[in-house]
CHARMM internal coordinates of N, CA and C (Angstrom, degrees):
IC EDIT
DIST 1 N 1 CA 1.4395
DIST 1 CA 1 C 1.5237
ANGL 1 N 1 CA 1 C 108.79
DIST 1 C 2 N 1.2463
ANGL 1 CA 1 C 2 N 125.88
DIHE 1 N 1 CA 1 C 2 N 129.68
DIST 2 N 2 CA 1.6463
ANGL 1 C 2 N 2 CA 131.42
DIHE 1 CA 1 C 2 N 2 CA 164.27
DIST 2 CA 2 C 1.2425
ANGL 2 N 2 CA 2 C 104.86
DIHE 1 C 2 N 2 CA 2 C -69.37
DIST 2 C 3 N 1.2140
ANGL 2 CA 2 C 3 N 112.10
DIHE 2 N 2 CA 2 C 3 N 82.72
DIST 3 N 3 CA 2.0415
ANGL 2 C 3 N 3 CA 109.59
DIHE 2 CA 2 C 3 N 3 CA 160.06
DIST 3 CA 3 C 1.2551
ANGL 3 N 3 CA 3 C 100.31
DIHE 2 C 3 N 3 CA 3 C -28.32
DIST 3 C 4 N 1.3887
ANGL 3 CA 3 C 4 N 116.36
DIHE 3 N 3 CA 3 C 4 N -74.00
DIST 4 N 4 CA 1.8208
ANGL 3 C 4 N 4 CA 119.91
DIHE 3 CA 3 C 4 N 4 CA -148.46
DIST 4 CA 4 C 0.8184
ANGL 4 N 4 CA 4 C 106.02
DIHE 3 C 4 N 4 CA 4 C -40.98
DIST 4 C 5 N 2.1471
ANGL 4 CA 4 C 5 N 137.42
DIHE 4 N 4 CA 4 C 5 N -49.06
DIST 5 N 5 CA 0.8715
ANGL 4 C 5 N 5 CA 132.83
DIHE 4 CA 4 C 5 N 5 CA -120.21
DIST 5 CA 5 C 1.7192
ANGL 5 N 5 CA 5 C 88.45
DIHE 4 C 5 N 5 CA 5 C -111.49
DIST 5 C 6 N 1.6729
ANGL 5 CA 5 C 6 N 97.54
DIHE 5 N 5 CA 5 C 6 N -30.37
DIST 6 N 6 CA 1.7943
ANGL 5 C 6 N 6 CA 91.00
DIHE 5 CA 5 C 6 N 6 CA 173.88
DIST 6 CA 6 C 1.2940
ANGL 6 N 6 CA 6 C 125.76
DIHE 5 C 6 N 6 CA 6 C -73.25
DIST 6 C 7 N 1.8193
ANGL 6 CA 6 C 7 N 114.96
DIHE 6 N 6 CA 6 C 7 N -28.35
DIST 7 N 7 CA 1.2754
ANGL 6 C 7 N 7 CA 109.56
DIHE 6 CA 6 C 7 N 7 CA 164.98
DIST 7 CA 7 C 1.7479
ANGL 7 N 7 CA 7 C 113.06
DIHE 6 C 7 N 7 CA 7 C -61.04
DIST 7 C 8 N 1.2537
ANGL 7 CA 7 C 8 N 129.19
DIHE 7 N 7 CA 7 C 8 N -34.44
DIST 8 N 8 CA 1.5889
ANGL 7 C 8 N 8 CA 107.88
DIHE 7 CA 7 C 8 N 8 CA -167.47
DIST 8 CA 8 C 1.0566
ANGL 8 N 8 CA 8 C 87.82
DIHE 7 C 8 N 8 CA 8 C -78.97
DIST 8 C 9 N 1.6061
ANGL 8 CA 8 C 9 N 161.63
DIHE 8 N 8 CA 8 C 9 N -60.92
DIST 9 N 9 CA 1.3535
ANGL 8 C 9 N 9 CA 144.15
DIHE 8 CA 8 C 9 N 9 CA 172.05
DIST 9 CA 9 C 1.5689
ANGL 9 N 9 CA 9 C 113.97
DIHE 8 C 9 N 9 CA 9 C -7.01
DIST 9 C 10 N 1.3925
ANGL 9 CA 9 C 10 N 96.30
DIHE 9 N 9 CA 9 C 10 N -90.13
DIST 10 N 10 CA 1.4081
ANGL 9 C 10 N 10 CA 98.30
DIHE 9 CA 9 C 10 N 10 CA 159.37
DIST 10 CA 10 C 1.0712
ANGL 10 N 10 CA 10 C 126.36
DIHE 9 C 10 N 10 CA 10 C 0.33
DIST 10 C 11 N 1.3398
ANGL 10 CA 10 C 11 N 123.05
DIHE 10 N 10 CA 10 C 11 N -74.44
DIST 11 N 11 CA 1.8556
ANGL 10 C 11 N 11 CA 153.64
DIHE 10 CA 10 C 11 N 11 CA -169.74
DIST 11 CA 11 C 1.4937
ANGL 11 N 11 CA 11 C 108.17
DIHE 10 C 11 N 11 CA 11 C -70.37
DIST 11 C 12 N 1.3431
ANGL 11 CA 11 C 12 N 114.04
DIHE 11 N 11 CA 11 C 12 N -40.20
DIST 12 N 12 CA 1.4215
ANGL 11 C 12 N 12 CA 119.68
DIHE 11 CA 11 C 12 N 12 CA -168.75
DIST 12 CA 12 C 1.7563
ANGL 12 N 12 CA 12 C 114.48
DIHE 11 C 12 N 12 CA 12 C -76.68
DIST 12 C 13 N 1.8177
ANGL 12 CA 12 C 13 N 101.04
DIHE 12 N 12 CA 12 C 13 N -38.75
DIST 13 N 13 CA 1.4473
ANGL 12 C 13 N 13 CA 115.27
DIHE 12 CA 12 C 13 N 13 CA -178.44
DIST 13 CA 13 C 1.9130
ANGL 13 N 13 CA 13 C 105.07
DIHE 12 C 13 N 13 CA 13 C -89.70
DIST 13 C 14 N 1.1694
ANGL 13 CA 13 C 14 N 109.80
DIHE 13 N 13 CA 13 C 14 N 3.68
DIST 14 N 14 CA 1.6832
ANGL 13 C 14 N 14 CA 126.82
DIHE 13 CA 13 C 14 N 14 CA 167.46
DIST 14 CA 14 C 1.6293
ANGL 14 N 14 CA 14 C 89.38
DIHE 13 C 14 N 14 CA 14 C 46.42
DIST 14 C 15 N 1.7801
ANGL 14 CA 14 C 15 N 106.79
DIHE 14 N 14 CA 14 C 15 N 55.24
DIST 15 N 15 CA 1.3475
ANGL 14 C 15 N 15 CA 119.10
DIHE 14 CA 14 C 15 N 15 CA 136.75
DIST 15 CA 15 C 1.5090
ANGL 15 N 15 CA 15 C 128.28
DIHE 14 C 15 N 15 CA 15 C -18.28
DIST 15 C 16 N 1.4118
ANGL 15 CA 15 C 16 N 131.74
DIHE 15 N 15 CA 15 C 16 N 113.84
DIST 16 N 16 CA 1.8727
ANGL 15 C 16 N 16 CA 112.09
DIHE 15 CA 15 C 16 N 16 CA 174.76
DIST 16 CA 16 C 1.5333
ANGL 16 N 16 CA 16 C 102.33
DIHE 15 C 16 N 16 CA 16 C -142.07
DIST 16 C 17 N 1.6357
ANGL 16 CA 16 C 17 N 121.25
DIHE 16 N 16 CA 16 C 17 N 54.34
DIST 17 N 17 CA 1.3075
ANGL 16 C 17 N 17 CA 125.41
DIHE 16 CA 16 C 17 N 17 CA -174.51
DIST 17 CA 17 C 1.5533
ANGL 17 N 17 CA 17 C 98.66
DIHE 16 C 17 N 17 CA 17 C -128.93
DIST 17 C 18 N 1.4996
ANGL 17 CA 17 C 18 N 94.15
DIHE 17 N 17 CA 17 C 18 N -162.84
DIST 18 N 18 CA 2.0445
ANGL 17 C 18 N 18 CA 97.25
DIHE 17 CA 17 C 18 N 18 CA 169.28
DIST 18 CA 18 C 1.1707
ANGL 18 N 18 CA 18 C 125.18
DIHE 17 C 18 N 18 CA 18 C -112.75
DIST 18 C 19 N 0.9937
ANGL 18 CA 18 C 19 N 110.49
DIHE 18 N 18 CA 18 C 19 N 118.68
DIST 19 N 19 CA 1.5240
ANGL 18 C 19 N 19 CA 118.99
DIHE 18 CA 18 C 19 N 19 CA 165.46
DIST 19 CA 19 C 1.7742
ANGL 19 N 19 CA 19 C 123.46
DIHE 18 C 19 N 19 CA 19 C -74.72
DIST 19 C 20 N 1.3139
ANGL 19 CA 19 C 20 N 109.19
DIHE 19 N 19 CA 19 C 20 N 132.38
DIST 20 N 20 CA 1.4896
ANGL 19 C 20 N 20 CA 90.03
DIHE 19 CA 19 C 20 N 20 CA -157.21
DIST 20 CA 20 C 1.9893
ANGL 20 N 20 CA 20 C 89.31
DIHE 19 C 20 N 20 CA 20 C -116.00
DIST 20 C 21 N 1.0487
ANGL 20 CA 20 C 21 N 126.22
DIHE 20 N 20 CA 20 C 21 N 169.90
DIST 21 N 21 CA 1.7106
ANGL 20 C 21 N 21 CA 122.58
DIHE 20 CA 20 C 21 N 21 CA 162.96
DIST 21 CA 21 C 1.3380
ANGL 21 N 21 CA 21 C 97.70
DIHE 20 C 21 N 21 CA 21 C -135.95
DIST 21 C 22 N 1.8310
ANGL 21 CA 21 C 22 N 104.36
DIHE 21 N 21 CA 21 C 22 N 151.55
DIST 22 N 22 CA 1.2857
ANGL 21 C 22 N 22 CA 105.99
DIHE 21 CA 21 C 22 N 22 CA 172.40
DIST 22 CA 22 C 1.2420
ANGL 22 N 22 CA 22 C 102.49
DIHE 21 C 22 N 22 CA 22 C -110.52
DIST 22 C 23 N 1.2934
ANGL 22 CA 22 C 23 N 131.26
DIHE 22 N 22 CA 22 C 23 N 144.29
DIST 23 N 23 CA 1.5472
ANGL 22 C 23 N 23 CA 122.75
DIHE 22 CA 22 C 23 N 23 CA 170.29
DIST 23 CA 23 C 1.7312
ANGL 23 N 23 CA 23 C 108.20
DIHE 22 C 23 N 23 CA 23 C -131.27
DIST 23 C 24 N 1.3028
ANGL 23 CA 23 C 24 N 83.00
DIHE 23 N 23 CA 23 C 24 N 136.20
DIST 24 N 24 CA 1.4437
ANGL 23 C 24 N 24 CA 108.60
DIHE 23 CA 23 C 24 N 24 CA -160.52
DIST 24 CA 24 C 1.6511
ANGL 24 N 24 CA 24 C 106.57
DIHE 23 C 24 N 24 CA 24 C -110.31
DIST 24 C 25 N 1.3127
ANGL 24 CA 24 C 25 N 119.71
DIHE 24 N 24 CA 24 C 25 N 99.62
DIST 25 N 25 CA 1.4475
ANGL 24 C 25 N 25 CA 140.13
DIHE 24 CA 24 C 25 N 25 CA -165.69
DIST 25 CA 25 C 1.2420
ANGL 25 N 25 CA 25 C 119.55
DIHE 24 C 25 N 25 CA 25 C -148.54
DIST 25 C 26 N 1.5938
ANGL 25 CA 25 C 26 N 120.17
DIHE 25 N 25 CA 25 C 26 N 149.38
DIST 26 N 26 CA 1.3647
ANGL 25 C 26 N 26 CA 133.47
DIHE 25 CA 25 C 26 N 26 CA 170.84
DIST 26 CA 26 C 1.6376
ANGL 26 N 26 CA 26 C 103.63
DIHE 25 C 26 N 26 CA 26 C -25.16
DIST 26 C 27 N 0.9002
ANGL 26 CA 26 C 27 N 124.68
DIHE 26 N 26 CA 26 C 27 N 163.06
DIST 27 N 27 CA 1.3347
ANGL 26 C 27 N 27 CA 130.96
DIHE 26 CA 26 C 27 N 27 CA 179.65
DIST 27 CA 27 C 1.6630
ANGL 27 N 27 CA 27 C 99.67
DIHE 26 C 27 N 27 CA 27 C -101.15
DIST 27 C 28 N 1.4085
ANGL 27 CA 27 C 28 N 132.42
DIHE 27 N 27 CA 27 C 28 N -56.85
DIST 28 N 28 CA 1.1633
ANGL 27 C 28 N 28 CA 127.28
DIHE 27 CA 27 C 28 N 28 CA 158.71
DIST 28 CA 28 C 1.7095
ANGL 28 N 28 CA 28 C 132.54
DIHE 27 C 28 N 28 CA 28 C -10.35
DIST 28 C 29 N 2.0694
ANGL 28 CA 28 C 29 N 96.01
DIHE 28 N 28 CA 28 C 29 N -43.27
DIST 29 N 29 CA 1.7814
ANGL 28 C 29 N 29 CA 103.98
DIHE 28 CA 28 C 29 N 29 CA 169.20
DIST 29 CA 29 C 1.0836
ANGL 29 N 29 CA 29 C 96.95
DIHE 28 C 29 N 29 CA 29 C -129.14
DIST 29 C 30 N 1.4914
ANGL 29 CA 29 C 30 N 118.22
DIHE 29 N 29 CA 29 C 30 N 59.39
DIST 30 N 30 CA 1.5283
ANGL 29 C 30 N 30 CA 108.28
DIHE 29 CA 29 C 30 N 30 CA 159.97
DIST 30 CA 30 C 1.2620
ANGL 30 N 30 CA 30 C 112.12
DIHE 29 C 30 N 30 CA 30 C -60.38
DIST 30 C 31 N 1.6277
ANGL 30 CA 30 C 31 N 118.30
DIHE 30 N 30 CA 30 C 31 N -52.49
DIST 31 N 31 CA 1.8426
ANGL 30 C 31 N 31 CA 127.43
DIHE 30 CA 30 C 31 N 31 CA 179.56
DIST 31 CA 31 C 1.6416
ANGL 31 N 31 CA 31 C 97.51
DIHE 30 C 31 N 31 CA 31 C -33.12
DIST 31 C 32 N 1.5768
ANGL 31 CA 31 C 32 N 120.92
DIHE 31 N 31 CA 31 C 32 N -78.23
DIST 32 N 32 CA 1.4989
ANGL 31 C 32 N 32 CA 147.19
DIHE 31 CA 31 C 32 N 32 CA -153.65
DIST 32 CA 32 C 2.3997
ANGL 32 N 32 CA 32 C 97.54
DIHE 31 C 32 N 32 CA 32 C -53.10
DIST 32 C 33 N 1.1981
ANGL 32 CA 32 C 33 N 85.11
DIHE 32 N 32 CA 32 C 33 N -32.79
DIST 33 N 33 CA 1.6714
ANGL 32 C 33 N 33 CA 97.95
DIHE 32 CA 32 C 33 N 33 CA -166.02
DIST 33 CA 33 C 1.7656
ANGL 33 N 33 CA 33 C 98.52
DIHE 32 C 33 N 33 CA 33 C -76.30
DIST 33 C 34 N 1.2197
ANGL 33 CA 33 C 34 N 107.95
DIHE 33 N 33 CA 33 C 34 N -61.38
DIST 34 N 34 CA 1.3446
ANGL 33 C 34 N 34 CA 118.54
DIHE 33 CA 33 C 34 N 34 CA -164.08
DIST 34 CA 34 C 1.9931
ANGL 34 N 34 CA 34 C 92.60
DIHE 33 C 34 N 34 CA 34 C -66.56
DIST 34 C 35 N 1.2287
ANGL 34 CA 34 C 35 N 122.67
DIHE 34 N 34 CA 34 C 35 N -55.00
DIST 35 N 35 CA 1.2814
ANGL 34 C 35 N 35 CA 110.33
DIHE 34 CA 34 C 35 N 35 CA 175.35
DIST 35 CA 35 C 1.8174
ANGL 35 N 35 CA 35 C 139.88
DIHE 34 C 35 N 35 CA 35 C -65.52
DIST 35 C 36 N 1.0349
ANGL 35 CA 35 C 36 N 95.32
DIHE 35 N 35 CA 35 C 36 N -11.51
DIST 36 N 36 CA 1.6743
ANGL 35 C 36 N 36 CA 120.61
DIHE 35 CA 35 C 36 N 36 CA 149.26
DIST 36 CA 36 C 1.5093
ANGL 36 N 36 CA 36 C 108.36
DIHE 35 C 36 N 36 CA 36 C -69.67
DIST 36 C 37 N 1.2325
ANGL 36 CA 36 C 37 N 134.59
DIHE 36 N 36 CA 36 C 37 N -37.64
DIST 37 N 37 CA 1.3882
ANGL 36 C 37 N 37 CA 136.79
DIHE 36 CA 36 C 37 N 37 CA -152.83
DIST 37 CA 37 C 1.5783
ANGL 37 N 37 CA 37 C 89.65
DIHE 36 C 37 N 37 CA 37 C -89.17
DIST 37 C 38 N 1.5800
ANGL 37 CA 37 C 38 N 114.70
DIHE 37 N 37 CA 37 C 38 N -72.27
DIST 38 N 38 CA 1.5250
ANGL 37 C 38 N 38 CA 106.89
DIHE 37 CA 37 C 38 N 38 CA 157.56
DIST 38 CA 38 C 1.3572
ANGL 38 N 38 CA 38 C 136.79
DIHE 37 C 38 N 38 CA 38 C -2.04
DIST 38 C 39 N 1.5829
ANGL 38 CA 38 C 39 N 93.79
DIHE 38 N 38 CA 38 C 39 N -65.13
DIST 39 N 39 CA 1.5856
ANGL 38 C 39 N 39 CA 112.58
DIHE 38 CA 38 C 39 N 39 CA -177.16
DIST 39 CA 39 C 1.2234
ANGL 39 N 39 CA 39 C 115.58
DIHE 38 C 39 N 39 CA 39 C -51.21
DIST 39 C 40 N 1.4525
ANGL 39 CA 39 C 40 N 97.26
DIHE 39 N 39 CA 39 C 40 N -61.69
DIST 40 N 40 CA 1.8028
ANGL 39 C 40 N 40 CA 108.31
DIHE 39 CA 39 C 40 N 40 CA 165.89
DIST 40 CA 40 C 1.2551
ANGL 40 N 40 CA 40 C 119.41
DIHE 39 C 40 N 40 CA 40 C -41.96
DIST 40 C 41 N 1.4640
ANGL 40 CA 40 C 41 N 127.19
DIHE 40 N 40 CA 40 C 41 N -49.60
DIST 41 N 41 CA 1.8032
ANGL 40 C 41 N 41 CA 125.31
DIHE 40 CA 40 C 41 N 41 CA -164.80
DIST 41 CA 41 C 1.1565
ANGL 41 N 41 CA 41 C 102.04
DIHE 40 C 41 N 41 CA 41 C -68.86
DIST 41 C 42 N 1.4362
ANGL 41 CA 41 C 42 N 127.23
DIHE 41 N 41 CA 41 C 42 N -37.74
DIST 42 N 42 CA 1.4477
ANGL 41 C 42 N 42 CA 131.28
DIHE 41 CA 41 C 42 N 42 CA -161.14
DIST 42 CA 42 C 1.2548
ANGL 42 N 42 CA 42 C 99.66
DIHE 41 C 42 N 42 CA 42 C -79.80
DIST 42 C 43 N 1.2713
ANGL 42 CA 42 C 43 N 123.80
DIHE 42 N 42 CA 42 C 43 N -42.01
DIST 43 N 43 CA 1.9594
ANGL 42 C 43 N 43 CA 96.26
DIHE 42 CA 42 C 43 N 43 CA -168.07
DIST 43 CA 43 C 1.2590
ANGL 43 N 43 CA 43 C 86.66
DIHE 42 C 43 N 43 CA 43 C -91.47
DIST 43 C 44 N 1.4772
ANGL 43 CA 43 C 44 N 146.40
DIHE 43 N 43 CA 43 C 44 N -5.04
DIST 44 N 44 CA 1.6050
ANGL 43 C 44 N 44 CA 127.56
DIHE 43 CA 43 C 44 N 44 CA 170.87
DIST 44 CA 44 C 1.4947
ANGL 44 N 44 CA 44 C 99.85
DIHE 43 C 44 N 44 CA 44 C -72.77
DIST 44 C 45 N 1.3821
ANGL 44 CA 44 C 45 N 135.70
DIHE 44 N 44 CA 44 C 45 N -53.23
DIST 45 N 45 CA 1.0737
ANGL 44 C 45 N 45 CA 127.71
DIHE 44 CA 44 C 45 N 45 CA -170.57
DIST 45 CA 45 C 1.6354
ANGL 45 N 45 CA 45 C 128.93
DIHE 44 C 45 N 45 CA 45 C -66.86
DIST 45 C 46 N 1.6907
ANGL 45 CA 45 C 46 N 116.20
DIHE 45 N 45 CA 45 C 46 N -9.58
DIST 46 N 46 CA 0.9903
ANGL 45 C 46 N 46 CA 115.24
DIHE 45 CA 45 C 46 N 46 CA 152.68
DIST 46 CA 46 C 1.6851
ANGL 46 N 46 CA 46 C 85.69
DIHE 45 C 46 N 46 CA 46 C 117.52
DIST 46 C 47 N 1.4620
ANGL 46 CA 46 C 47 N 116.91
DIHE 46 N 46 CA 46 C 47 N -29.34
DIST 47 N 47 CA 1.6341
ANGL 46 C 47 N 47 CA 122.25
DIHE 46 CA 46 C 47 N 47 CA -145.52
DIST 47 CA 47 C 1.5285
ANGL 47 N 47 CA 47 C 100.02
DIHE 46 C 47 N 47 CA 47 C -65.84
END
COOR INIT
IC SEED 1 N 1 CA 1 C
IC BUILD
């Protein structure tokens, strides 16, 4: 999936709901996986 291109979508149609991600990782870095995933939504989402 192109984050970038879904967040300006997002941005362009002045989106104001939730976007949810599933992340699908070793169980060992579930913590390390899911907080990368974060990382990612937030600077895509602008927040």
């Amino acid at each position: 999936m192109d984050r970038e291109e879904s967040f300006r979508t997002l941005r362009d149609v002045e989106f104001d709901g939730v976007v949810t991600s599933c992340v699908f990782a070793w169980e060992e870095r579930a913590r390390e996986s899911s907080e990368h995933m974060l990382e990612r939504v937030t600077e895509g989402s602008g927040v």
